[in-house]
N, C-alpha and C positions, 0 to 999 in steps of 0.2 A: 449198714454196710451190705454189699451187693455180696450174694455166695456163689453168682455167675463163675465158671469155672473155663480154661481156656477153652476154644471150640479144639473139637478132633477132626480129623479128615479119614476116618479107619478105611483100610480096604484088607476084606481076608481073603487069603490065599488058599489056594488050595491043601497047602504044608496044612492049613490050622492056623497059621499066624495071622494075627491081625496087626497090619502095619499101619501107626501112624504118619499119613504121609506129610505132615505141616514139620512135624516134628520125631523123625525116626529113630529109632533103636535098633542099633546093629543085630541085638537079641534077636527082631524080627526080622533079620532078613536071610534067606536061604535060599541056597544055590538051583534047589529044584524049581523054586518058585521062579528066580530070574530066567536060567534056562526055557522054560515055559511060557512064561509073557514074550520074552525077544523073540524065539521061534514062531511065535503067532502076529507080529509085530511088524506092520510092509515097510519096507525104505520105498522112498518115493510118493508116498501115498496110492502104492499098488500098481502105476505107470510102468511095468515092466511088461518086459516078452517073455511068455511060456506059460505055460497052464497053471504053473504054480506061483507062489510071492516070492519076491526075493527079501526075506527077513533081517530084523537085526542081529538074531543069532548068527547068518551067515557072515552078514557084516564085521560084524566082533572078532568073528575068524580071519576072514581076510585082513581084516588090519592088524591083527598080532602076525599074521606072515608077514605082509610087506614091512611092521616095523622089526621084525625080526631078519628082516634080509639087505634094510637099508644100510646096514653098516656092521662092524665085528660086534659077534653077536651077544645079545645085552642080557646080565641075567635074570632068573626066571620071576624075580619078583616083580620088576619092570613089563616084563612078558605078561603077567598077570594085571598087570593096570591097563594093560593094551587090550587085552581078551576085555576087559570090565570096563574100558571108556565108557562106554554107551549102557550103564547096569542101569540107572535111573530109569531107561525108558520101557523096562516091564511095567511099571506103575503108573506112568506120565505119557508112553506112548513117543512117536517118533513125529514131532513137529518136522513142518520145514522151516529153513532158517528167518523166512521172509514172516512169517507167521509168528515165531518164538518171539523178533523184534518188535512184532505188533503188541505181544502179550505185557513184554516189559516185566522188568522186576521183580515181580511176583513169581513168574514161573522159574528164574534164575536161584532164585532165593530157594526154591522148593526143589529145583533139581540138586543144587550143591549140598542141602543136607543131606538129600539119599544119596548121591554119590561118597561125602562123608560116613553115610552107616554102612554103606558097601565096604568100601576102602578099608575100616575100622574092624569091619567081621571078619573079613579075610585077609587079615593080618599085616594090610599095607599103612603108610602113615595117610592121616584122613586128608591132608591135604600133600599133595605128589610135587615134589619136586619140580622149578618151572622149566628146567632143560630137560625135564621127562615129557610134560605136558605138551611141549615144543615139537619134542619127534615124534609122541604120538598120535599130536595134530597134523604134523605133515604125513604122516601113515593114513590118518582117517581123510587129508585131502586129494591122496594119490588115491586110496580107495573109491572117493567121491568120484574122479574124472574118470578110473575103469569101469564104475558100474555105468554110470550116465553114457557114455560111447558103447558099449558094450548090450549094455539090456532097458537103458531107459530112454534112446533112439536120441542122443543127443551127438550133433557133428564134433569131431574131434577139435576144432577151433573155436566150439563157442564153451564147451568143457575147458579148454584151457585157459580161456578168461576168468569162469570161474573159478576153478580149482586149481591152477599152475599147470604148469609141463608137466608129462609122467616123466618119472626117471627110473620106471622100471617096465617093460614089456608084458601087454597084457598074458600075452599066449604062456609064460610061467605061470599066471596063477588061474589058468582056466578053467580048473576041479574046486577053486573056490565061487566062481560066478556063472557055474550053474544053478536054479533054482532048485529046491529040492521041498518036499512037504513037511510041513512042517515038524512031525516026530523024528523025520531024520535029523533035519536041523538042531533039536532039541538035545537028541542023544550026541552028536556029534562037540555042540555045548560043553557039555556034563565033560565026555572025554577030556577035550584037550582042560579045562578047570582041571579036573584031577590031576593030569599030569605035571600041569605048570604049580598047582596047590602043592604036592608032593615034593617040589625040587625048590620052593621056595620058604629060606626063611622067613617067621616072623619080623616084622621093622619093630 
């Protein structure tokens, strides 16, 4: 009989944690570590204007505003899944979509357990609700068509094909799409987690 044991994918953090990434444990996952990977993490694959990247940590932010401003406001544990859509890609990095489909299954299958050990650590249920899923995907595709108009030189017509209509005015959230370096990003992270971690129960 074989005593081959499963393979591991370990990656450690700077916490100290070593996180299984095939197979995660909420145990390993922590917020400094995410905060850290997303602030260093380009949307776009770096394709923006200004000296600096425009990160997933910033990203994460702007999409908990706009799904926090799309409708009567939703509370903070929902707020919290919105900040954390994107938690996977401290460890997996920020594909684009045309590339994710290329990878297929595998990368799908890897992203939903870390978002499952995220989900699970911070107190959300590990699988969200599909009418939360829903708003926060249209929050993450109104974010998509401001940043791409905005700082990744894309015409406002060919963003809307992609991404839909905006239905909210960039020029509200223009202190989220500025780029900023990455330690700001980072701390600003941490911030708004704490605040939304603090006002939200356990599921």
């Amino acid at each position: 009989m074989s005593d081959r044991r499963k393979p591991r994918a370990w990656q450690r953090m700077l916490s100290g944690r070593r996180l299984d990434i095939i197979d995660p444990s909420p145990l390993d996952v922590e917020i400094a570590d995410i905060a850290h990977g997303l602030a260093r993490v380009a949307r776009w694959n770096g394709q923006t204007r200004g000296p600096e990247i425009f990160s997933v940590a910033q990203h994460a932010l702007l999409v908990e505003a706009l799904f926090s401003e799309a409708g009567p406001v939703p509370p903070a544990h929902d707020r919290l899944a919105a900040l954390l859509h994107d938690g996977p890609e401290y460890v997996i990095g920020d594909l684009i979509s045309p590339f994710k489909a290329a990878v297929g299954g595998d990368y799908k299958r890897i992203e939903t357990r870390l978002m499952r050990a995220i989900h699970v650590r911070f107190g959300l249920p590990a699988d969200l609700a599909p009418d939360l899923v829903k708003r926060i995907k249209a929050a993450d595709r109104l974010s998509a068509f401001l940043e791409a108009t905005t700082l990744a030189g894309f015409e406002a017509g060919e963003a809307r094909k992609l991404f839909g209509a905006p239905t909210l005015a960039a020029e509200r959230f223009a202190g989220f799409l500025e780029p900023m370096r990455p330690v700001e990003a980072e701390a600003r992270f941490l911030v708004r987690f704490a605040e939304l971690d603090a006002a939200a129960p356990a599921a």
